[in-house]
VMD Tcl script that builds the backbone (N, CA, C; Angstrom):
set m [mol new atoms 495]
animate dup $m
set s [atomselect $m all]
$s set {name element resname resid chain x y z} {
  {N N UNK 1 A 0.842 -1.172 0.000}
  {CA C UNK 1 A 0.000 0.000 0.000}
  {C C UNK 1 A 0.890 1.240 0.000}
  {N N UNK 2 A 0.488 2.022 -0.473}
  {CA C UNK 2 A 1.133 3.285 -1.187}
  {C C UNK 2 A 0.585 4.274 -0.088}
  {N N UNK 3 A 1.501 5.358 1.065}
  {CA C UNK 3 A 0.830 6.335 1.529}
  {C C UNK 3 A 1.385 7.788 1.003}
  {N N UNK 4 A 0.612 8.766 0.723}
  {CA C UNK 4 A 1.703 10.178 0.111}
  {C C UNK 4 A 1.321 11.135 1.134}
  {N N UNK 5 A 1.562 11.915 1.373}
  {CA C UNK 5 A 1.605 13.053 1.953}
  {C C UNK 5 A 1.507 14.265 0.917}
  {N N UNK 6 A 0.811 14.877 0.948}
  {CA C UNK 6 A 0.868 16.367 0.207}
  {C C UNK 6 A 0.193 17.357 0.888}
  {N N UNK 7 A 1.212 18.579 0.555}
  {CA C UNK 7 A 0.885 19.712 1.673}
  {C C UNK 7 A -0.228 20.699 0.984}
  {N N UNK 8 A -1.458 20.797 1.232}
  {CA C UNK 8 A -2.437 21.878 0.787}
  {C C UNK 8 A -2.871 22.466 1.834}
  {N N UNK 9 A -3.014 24.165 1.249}
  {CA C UNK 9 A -3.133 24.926 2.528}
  {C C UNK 9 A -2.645 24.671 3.773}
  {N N UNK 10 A -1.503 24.802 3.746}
  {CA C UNK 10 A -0.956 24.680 5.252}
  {C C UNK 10 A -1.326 23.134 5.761}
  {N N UNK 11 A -1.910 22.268 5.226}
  {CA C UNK 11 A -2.636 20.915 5.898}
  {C C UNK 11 A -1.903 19.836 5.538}
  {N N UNK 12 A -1.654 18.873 5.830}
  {CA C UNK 12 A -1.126 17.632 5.048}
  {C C UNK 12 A -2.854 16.567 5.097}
  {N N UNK 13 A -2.706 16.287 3.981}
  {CA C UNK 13 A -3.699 15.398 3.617}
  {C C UNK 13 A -3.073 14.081 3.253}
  {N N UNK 14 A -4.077 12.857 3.812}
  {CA C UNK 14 A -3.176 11.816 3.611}
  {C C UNK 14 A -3.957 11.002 2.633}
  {N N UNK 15 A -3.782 10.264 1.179}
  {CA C UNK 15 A -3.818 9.711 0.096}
  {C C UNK 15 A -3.465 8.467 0.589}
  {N N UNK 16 A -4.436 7.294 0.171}
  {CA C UNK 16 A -4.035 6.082 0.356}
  {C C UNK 16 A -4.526 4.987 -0.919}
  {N N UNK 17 A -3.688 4.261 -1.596}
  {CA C UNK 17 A -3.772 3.268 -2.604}
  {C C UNK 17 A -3.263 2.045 -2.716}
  {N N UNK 18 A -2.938 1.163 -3.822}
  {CA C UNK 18 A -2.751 0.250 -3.717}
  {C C UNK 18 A -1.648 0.310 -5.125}
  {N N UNK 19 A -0.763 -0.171 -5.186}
  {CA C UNK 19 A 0.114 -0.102 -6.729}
  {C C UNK 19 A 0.695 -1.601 -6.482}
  {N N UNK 20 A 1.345 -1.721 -7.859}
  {CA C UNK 20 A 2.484 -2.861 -8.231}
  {C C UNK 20 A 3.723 -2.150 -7.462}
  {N N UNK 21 A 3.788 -0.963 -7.447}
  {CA C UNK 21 A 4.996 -0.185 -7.101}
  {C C UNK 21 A 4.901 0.334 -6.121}
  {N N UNK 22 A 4.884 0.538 -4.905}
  {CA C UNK 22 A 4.287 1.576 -4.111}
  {C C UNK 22 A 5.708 2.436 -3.920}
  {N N UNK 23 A 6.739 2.015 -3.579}
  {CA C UNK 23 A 7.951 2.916 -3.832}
  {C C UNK 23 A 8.080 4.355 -5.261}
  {N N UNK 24 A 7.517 4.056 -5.928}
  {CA C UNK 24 A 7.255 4.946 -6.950}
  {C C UNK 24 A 7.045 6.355 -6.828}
  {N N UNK 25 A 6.106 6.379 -6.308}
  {CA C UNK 25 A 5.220 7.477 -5.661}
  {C C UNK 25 A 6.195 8.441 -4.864}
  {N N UNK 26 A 6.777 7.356 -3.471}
  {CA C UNK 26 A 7.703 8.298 -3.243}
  {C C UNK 26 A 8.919 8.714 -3.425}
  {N N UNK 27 A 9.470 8.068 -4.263}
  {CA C UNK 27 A 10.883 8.627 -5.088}
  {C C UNK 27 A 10.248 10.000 -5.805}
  {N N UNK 28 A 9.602 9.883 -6.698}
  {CA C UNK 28 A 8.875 10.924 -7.557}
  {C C UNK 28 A 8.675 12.152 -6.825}
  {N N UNK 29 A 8.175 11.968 -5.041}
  {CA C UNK 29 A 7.899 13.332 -4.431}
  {C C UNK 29 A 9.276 13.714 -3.751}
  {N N UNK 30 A 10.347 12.717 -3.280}
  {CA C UNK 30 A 11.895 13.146 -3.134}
  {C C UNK 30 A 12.280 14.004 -4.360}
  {N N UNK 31 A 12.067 13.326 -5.476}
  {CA C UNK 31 A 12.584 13.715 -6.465}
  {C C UNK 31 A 13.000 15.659 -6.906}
  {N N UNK 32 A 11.555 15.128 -6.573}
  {CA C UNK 32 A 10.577 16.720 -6.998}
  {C C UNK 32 A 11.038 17.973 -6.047}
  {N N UNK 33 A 11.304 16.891 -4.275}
  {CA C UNK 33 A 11.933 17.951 -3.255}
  {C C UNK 33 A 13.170 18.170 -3.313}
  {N N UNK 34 A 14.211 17.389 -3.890}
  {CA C UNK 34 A 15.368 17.245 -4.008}
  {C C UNK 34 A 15.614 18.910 -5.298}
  {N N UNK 35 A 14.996 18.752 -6.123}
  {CA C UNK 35 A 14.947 19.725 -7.220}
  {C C UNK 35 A 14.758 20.878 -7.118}
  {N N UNK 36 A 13.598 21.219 -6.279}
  {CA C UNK 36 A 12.977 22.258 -5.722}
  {C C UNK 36 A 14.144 22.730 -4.485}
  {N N UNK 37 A 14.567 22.229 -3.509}
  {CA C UNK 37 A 15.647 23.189 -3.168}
  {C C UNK 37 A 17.040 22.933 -3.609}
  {N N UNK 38 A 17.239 22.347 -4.574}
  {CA C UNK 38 A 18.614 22.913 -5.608}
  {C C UNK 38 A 18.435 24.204 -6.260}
  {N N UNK 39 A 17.021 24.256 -6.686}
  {CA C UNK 39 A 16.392 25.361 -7.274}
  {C C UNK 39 A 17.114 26.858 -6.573}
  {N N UNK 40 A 15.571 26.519 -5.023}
  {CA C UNK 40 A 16.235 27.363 -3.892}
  {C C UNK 40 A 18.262 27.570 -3.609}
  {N N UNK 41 A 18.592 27.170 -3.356}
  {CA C UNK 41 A 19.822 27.168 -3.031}
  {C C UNK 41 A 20.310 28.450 -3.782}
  {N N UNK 42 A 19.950 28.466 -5.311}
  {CA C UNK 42 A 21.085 28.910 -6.359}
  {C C UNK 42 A 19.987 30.706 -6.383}
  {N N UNK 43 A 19.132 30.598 -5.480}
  {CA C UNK 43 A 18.613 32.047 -5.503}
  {C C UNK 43 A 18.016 32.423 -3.932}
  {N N UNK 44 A 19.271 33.527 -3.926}
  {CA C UNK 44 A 19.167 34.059 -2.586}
  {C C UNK 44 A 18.219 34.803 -2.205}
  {N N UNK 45 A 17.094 35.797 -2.858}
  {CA C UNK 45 A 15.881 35.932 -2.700}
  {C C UNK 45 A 15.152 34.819 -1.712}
  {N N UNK 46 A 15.043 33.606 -2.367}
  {CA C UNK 46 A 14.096 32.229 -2.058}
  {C C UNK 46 A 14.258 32.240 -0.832}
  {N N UNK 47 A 16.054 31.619 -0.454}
  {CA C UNK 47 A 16.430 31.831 0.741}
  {C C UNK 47 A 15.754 32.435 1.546}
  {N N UNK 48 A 16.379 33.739 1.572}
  {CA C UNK 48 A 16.066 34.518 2.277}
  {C C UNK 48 A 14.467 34.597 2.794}
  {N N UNK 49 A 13.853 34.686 1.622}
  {CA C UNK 49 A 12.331 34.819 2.097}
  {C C UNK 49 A 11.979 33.355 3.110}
  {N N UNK 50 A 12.834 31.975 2.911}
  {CA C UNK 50 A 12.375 30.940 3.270}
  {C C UNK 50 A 13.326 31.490 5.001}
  {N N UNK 51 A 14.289 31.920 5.116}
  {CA C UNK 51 A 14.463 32.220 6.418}
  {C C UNK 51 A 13.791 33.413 6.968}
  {N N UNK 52 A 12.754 33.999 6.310}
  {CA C UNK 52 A 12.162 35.060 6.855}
  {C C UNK 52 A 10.828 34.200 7.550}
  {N N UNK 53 A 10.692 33.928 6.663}
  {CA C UNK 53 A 9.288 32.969 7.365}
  {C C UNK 53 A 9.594 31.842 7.881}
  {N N UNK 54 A 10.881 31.566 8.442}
  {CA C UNK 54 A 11.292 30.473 9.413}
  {C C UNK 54 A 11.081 31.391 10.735}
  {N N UNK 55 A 11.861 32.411 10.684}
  {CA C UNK 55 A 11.126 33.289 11.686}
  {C C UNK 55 A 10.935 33.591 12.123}
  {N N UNK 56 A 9.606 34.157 11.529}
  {CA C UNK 56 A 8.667 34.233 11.720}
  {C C UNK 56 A 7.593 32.928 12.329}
  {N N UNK 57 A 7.660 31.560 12.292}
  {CA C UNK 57 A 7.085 30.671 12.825}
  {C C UNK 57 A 7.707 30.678 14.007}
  {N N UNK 58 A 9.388 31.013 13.981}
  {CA C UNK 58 A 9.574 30.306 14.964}
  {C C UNK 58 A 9.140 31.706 16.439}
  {N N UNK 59 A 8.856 31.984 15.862}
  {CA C UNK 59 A 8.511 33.503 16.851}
  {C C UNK 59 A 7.468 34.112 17.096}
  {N N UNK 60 A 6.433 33.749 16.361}
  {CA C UNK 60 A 5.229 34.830 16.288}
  {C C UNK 60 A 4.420 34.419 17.452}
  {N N UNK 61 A 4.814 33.769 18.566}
  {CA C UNK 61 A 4.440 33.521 19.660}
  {C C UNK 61 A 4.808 34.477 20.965}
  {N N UNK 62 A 3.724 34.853 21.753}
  {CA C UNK 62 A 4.284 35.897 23.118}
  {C C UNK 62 A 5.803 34.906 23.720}
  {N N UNK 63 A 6.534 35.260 24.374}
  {CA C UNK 63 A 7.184 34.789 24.989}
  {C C UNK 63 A 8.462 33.805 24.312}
  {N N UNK 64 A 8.614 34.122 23.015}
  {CA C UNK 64 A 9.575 33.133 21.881}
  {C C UNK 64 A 10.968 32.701 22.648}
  {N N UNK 65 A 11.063 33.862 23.550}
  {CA C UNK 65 A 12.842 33.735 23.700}
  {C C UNK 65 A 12.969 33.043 25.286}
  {N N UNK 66 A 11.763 33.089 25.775}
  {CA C UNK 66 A 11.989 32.859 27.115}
  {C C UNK 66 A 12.285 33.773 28.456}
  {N N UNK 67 A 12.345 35.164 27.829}
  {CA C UNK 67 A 12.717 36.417 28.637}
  {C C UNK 67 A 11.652 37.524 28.138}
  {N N UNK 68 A 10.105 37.160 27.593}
  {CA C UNK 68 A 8.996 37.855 27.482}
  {C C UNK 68 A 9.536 38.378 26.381}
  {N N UNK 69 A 10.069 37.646 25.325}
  {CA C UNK 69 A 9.492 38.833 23.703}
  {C C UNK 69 A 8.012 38.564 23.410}
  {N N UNK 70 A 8.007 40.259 22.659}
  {CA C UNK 70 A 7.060 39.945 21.984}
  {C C UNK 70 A 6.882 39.059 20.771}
  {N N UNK 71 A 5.592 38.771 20.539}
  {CA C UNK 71 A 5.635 37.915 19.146}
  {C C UNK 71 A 6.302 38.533 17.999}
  {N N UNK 72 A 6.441 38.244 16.909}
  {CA C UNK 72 A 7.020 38.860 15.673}
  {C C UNK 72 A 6.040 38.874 14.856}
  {N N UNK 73 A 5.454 40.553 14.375}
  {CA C UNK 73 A 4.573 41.004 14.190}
  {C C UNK 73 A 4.002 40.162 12.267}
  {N N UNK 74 A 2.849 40.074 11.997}
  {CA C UNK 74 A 2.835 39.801 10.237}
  {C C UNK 74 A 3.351 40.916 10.065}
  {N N UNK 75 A 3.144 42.026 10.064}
  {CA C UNK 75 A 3.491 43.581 9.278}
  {C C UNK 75 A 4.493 43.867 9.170}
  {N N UNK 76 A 5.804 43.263 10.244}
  {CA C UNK 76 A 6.835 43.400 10.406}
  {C C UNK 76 A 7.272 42.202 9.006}
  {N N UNK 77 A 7.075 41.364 9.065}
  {CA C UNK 77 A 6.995 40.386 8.127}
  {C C UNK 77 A 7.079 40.551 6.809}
  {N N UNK 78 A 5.613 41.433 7.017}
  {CA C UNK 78 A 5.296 41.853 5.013}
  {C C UNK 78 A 6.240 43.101 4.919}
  {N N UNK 79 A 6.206 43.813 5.759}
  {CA C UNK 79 A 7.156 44.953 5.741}
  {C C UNK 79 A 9.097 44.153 5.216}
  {N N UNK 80 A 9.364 43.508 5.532}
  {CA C UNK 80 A 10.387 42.595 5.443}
  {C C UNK 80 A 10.786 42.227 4.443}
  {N N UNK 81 A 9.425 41.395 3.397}
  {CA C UNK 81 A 9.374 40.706 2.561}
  {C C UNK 81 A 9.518 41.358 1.540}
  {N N UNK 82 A 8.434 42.535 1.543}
  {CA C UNK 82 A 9.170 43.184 0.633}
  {C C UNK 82 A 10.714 44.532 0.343}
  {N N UNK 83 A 11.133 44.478 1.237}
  {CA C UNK 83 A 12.089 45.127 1.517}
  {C C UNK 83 A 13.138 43.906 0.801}
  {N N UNK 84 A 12.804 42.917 1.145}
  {CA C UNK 84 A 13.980 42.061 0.178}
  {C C UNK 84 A 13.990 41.752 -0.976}
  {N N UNK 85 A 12.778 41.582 -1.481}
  {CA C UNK 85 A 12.390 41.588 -2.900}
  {C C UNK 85 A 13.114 42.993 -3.747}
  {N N UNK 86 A 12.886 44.247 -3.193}
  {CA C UNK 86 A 13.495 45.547 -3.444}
  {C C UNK 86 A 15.338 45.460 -3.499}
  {N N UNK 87 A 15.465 44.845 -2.548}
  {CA C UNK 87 A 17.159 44.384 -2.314}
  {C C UNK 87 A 17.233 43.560 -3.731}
  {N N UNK 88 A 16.432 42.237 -3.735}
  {CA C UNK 88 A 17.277 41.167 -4.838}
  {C C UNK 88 A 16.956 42.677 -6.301}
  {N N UNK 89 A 16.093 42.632 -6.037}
  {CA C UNK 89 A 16.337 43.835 -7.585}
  {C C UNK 89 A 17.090 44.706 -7.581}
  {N N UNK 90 A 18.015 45.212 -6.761}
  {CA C UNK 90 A 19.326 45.899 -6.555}
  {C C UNK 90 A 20.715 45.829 -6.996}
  {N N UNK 91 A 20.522 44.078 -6.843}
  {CA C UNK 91 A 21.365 43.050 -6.874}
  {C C UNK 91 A 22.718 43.757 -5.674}
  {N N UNK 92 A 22.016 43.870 -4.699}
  {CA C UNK 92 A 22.760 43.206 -3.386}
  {C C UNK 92 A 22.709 42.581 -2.474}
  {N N UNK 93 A 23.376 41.952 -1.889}
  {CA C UNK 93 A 23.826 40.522 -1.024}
  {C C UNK 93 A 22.402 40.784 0.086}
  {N N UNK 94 A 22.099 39.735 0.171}
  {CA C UNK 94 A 20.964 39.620 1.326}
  {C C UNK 94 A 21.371 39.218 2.600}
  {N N UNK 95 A 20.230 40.183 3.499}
  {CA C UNK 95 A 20.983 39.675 4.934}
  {C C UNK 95 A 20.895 38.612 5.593}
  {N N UNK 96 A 21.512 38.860 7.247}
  {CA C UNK 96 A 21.301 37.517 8.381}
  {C C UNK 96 A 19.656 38.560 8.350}
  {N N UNK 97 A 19.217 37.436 8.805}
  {CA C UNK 97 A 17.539 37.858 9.369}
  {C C UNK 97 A 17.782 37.072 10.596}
  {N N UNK 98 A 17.513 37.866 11.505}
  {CA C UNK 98 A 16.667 37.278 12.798}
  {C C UNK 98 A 15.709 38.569 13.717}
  {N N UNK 99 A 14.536 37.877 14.799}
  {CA C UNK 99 A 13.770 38.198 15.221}
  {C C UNK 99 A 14.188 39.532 16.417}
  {N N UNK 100 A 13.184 40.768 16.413}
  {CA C UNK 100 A 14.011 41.592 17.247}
  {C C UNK 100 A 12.774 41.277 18.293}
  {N N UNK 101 A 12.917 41.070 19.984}
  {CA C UNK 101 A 12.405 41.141 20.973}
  {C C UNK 101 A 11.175 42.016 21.095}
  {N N UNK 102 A 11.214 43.143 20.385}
  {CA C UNK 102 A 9.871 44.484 20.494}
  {C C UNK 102 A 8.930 43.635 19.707}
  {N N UNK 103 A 9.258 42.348 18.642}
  {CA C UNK 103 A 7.864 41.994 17.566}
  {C C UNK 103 A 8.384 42.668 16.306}
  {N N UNK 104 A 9.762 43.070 15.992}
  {CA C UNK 104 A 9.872 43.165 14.733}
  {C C UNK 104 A 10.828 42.467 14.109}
  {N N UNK 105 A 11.407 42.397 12.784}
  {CA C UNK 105 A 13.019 41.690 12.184}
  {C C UNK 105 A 13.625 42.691 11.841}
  {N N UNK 106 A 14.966 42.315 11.756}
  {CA C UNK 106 A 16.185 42.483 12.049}
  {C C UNK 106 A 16.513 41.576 10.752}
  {N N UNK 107 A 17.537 43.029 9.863}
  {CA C UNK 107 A 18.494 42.374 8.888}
  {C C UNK 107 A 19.837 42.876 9.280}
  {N N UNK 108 A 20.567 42.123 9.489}
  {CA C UNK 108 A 22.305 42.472 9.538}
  {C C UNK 108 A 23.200 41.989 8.228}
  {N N UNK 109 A 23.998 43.166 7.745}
  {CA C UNK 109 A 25.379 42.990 7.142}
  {C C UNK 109 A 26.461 43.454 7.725}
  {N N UNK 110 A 27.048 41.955 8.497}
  {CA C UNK 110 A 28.319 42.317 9.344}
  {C C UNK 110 A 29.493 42.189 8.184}
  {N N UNK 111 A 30.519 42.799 8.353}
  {CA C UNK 111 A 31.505 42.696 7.631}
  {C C UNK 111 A 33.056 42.661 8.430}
  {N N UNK 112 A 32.837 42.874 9.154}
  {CA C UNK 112 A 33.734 42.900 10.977}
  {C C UNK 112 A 33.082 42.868 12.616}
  {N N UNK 113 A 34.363 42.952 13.280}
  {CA C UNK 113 A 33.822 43.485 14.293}
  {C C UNK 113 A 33.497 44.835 14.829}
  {N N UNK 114 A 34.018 45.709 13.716}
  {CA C UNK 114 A 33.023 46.966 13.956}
  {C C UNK 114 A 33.333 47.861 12.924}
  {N N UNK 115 A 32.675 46.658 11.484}
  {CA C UNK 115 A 31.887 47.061 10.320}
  {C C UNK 115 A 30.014 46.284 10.307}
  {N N UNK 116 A 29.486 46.836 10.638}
  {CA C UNK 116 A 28.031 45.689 10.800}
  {C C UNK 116 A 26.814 47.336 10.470}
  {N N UNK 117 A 26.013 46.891 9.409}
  {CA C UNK 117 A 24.662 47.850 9.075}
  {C C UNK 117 A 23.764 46.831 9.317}
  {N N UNK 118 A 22.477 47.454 10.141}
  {CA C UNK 118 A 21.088 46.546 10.298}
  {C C UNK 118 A 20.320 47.956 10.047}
  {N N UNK 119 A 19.046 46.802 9.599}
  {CA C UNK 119 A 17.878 47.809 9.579}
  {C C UNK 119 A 16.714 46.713 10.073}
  {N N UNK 120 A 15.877 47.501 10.840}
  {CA C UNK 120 A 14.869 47.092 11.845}
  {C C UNK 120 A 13.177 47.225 11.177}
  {N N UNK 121 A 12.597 46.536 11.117}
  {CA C UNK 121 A 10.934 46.590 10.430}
  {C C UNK 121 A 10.388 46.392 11.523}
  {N N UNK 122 A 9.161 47.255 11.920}
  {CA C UNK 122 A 8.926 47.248 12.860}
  {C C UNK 122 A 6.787 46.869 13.286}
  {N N UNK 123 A 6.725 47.045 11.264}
  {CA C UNK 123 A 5.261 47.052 10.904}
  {C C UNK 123 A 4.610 48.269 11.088}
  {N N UNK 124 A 5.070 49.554 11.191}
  {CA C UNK 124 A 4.652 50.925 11.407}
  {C C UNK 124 A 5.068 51.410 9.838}
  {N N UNK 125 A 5.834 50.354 9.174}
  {CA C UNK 125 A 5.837 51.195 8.041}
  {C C UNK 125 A 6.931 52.682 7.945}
  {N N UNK 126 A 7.587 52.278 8.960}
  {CA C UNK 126 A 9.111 53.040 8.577}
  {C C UNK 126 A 10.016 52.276 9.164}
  {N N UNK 127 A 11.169 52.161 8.381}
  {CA C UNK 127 A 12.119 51.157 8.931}
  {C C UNK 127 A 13.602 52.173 9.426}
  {N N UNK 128 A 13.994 51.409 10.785}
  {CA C UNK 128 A 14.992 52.261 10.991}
  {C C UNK 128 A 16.527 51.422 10.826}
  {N N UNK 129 A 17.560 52.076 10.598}
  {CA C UNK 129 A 18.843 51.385 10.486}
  {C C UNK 129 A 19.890 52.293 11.071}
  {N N UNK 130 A 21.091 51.283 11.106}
  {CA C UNK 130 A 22.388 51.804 12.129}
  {C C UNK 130 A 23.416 51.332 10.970}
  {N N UNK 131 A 24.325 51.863 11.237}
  {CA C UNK 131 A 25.245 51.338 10.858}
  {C C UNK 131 A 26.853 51.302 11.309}
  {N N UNK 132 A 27.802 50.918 11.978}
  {CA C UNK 132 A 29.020 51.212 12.600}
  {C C UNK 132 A 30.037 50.841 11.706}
  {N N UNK 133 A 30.607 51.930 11.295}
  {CA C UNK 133 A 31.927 51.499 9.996}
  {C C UNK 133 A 33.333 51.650 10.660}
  {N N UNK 134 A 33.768 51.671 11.695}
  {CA C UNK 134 A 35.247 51.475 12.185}
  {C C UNK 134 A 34.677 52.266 13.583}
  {N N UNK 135 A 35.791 52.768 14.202}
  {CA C UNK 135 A 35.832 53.606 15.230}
  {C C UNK 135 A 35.583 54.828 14.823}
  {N N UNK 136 A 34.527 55.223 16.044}
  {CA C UNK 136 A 33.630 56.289 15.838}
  {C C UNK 136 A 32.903 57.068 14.160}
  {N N UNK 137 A 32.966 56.023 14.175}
  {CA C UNK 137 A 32.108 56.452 12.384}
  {C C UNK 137 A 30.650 55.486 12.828}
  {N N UNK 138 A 29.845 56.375 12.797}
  {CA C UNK 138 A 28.204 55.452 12.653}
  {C C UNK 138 A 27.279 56.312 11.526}
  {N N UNK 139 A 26.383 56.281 11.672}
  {CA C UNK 139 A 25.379 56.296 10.575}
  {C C UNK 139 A 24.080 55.691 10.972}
  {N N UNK 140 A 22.964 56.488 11.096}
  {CA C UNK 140 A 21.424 56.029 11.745}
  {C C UNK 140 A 20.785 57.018 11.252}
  {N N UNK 141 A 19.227 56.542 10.805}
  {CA C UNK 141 A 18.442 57.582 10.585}
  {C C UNK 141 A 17.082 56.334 10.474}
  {N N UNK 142 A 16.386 57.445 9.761}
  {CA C UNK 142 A 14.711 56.259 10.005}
  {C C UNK 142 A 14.190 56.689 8.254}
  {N N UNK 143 A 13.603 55.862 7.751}
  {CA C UNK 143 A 12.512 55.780 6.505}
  {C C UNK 143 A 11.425 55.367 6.490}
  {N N UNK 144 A 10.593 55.765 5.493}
  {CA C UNK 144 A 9.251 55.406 5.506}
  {C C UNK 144 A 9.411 54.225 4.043}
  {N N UNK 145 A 8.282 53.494 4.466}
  {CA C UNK 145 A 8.964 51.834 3.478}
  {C C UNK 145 A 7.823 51.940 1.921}
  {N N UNK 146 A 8.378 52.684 1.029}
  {CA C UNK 146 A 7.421 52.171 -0.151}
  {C C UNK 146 A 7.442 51.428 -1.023}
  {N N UNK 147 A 7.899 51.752 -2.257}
  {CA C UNK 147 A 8.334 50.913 -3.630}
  {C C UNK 147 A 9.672 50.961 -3.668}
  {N N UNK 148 A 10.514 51.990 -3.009}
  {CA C UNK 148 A 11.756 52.083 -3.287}
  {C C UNK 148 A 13.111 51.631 -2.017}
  {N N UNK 149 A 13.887 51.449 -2.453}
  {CA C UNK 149 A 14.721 51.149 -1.225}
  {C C UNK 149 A 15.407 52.848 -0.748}
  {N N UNK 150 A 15.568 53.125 0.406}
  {CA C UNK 150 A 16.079 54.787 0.787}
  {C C UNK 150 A 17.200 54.265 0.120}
  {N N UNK 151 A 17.307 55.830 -1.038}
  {CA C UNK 151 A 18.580 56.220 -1.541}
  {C C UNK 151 A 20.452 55.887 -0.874}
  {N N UNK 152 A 20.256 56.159 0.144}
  {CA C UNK 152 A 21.721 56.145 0.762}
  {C C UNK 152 A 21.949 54.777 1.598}
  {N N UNK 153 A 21.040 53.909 1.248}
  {CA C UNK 153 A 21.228 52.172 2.349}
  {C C UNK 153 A 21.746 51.469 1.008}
  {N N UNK 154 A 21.640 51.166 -0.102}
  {CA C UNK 154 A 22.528 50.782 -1.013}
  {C C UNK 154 A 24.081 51.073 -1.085}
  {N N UNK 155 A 24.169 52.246 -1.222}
  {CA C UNK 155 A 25.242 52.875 -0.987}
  {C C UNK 155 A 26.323 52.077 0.077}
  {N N UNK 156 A 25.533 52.185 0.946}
  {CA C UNK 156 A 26.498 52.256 2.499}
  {C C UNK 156 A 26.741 50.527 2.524}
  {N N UNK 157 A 25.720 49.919 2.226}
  {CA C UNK 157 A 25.885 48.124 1.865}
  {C C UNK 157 A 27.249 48.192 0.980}
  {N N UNK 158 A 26.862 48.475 -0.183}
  {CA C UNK 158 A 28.117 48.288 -1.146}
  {C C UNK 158 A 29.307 48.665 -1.043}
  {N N UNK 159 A 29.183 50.244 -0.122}
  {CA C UNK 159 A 30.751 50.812 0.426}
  {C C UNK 159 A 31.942 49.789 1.045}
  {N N UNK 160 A 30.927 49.240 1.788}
  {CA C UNK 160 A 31.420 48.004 2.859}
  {C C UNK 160 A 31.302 47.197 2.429}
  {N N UNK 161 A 30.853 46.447 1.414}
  {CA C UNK 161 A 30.927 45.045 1.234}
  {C C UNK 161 A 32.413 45.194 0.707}
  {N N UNK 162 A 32.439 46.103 -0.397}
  {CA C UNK 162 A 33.646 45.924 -1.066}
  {C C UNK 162 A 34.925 46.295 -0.511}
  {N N UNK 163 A 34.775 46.797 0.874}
  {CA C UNK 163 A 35.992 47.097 1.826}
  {C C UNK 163 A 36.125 45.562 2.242}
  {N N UNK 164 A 35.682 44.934 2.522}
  {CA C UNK 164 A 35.832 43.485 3.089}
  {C C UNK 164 A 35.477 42.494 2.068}
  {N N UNK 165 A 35.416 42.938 0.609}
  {CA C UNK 165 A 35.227 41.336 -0.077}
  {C C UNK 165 A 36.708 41.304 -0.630}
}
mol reanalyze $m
mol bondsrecalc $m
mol representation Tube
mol addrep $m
């Protein structure tokens, strides 16, 4: 007997039959997963969005860290999502993502120990960023998040990447 698993809407539904082959079935859905993140792998967009909404699951709960965070907001999320989509069309390097304690994310490009730019989504729809480029050199200000990425956060990514690539 043949069992498959397939994921709809968020659900796994379970399929049950009878074949000459029942191994078939699931080579074919390895197959298919095996492909699908080779796919992923070779586009850092995917990534990225697939560690944005890692998460985001793993967080959107009161209390994630064990020291009372807040959950990690959707808005902060969609605010996020597309902020990276805006990045891969830039064509620059995508960040670490992880969860900030207030309920928002957090992108970092470290390049040292004190070369590192983040910018913070917070779901208010302006995103704020820092940036520390050696001793006593920083850089902070706040934006409002539309179609475009703020003029001078490209910049300051690329300044530094290429000091350290």
């Amino acid at each position: 007997m043949t069992v498959a698993t397939i994921p709809l809407d968020k659900r796994y539904r379970f399929f049950t039959g009878y074949s000459e082959q029942p191994s078939a079935v699931d080579v074919q859905i390895i197959d298919t997963e095996v492909r699908l993140k080779e796919a992923a792998s070779n586009q850092p967009l995917v990534l990225a969005l697939i560690k944005l909404k890692s998460v985001y699951d793993e967080c959107s709960i009161d209390n994630w860290d064990g020291y009372g965070a807040f959950p990690v907001s959707e808005r902060a999320v969609s605010e996020a999502s597309l902020f990276l989509k805006l990045l891969n069309n830039s064509n620059l390097p995508m960040p670490d993502i992880s969860p900030e304690v207030d309920g928002g994310i957090e992108f970092e490009w470290y390049m040292s120990g004190n070369h590192v730019f983040t910018i913070s989504f917070d779901g208010k729809k302006v995103l704020g960023y820092a940036g520390m480029f050696g001793e006593g050199n920083t850089f902070y200000g706040t934006s409002k998040i539309d179609s475009e990425i703020p003029e001078e956060i490209p910049d300051i990514i690329r300044w530094n990447i290429s000091k350290f690539s």
